[in-house]
C-alpha positions in Angstrom: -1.7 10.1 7.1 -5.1 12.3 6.0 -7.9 11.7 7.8 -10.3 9.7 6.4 -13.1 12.3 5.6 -10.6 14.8 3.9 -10.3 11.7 2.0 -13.5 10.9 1.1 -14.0 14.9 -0.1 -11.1 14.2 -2.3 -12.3 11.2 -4.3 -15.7 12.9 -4.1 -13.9 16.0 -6.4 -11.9 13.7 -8.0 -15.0 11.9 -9.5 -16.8 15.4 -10.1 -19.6 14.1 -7.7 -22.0 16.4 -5.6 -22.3 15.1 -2.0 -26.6 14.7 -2.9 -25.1 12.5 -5.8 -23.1 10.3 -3.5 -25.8 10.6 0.0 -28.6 9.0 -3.2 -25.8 6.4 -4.0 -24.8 5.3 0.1 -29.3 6.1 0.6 -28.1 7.9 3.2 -29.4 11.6 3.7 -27.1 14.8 2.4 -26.7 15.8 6.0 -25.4 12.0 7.2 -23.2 12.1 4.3 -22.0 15.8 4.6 -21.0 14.5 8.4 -18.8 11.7 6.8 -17.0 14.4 5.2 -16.6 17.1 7.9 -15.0 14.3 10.0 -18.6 14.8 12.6 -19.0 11.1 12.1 -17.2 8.0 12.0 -17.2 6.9 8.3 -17.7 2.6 9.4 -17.1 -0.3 6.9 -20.6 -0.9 6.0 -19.9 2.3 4.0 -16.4 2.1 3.0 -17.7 -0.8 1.0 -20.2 1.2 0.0 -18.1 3.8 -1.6 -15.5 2.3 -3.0 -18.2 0.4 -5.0 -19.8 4.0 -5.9 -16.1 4.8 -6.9 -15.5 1.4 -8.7 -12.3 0.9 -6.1 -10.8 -1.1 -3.7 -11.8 -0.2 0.0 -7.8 0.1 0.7 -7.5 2.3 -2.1 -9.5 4.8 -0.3 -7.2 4.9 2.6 -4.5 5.7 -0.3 -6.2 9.1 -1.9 -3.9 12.2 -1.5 -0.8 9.6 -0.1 2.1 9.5 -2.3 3.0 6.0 -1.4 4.0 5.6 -5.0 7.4 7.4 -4.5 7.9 6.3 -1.1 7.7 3.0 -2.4 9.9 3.2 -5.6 13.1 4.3 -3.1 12.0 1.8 -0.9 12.4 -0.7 -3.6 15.3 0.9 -5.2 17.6 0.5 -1.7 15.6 -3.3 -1.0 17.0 -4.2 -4.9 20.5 -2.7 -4.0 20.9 -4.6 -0.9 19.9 -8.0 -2.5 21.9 -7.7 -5.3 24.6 -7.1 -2.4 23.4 -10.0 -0.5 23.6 -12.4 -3.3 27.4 -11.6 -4.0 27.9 -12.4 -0.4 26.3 -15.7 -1.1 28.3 -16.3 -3.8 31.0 -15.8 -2.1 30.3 -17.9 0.9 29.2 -21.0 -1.5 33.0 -20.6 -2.9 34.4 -20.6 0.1 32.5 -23.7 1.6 33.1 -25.4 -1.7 36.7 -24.7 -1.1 36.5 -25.9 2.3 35.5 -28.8 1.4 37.4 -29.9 -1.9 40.2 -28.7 0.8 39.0 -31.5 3.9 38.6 -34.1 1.5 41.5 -33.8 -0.9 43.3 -33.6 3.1 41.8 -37.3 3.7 43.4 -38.5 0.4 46.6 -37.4 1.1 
C-alpha cells in the first residue's frame, strides 16, 4: 500500500491544488502542510477529515488514491460469483437427494 503522504501529493495534483492552496484550506501553515506530504509528520484524523472535505471525499477514499483495488476487486468477484453459482448446484443437488431420501423412508413405512 502507498504511504499516506505520497497519497495526499497525489490527490493534491489530481485536484490541480498548490500546497499554499490546501495549508489556507487545513489553516495550517505551508511548512506543516509540506511535512504532511514529505511523510516528516504524521498526517492524524483531525486532518484526514479535513481533506477529504477540501477534496469533497470520503476519508477512506483517501487511503484508496493510486490503489487499483478496482481490478483486484472485479477478479475477486468474478471467482466469488463462479464458486456460488457452483455452490448452489451442489444445493440443488443435495435438496434432491434428501427429498429422495425421504419420499424413499416414507413410501418404506407404507409398504
Amino acid at each position: 500500500m502507498t504511504p499516506i503522504h505520497i497519497k495526499l501529493k497525489h490527490l493534491r495534483l489530481k485536484y490541480q491544488l498548490t500546497q499554499v492552496q490546501v495549508a489556507e484550506r487545513l489553516n495550517c501553515s505551508i511548512p506543516a502542510y509540506s511535512k504532511m506530504e514529505t511523510g516528516s509528520t504524521d498526517v492524524n484524523t483531525f486532518r484526514l477529515h479535513q481533506l477529504a472535505k477540501i477534496y469533497n471525499i470520503e476519508v477512506f477514499e483517501i487511503f484508496l488514491i493510486g490503489e487499483d483495488y478496482r481490478e483486484n476487486y472485479k477478479d475477486k468477484i468474478a471467482g466469488l460469483s463462479a464458486e456460488l453459482s457452483k455452490k448452489s448446484v451442489e444445493i440443488l443437488q443435495l435438496q434432491r437427494k434428501l427429498i429422495k431420501f425421504y419420499e424413499d423412508s416414507h413410501y418404506a413405512r407404507l409398504a
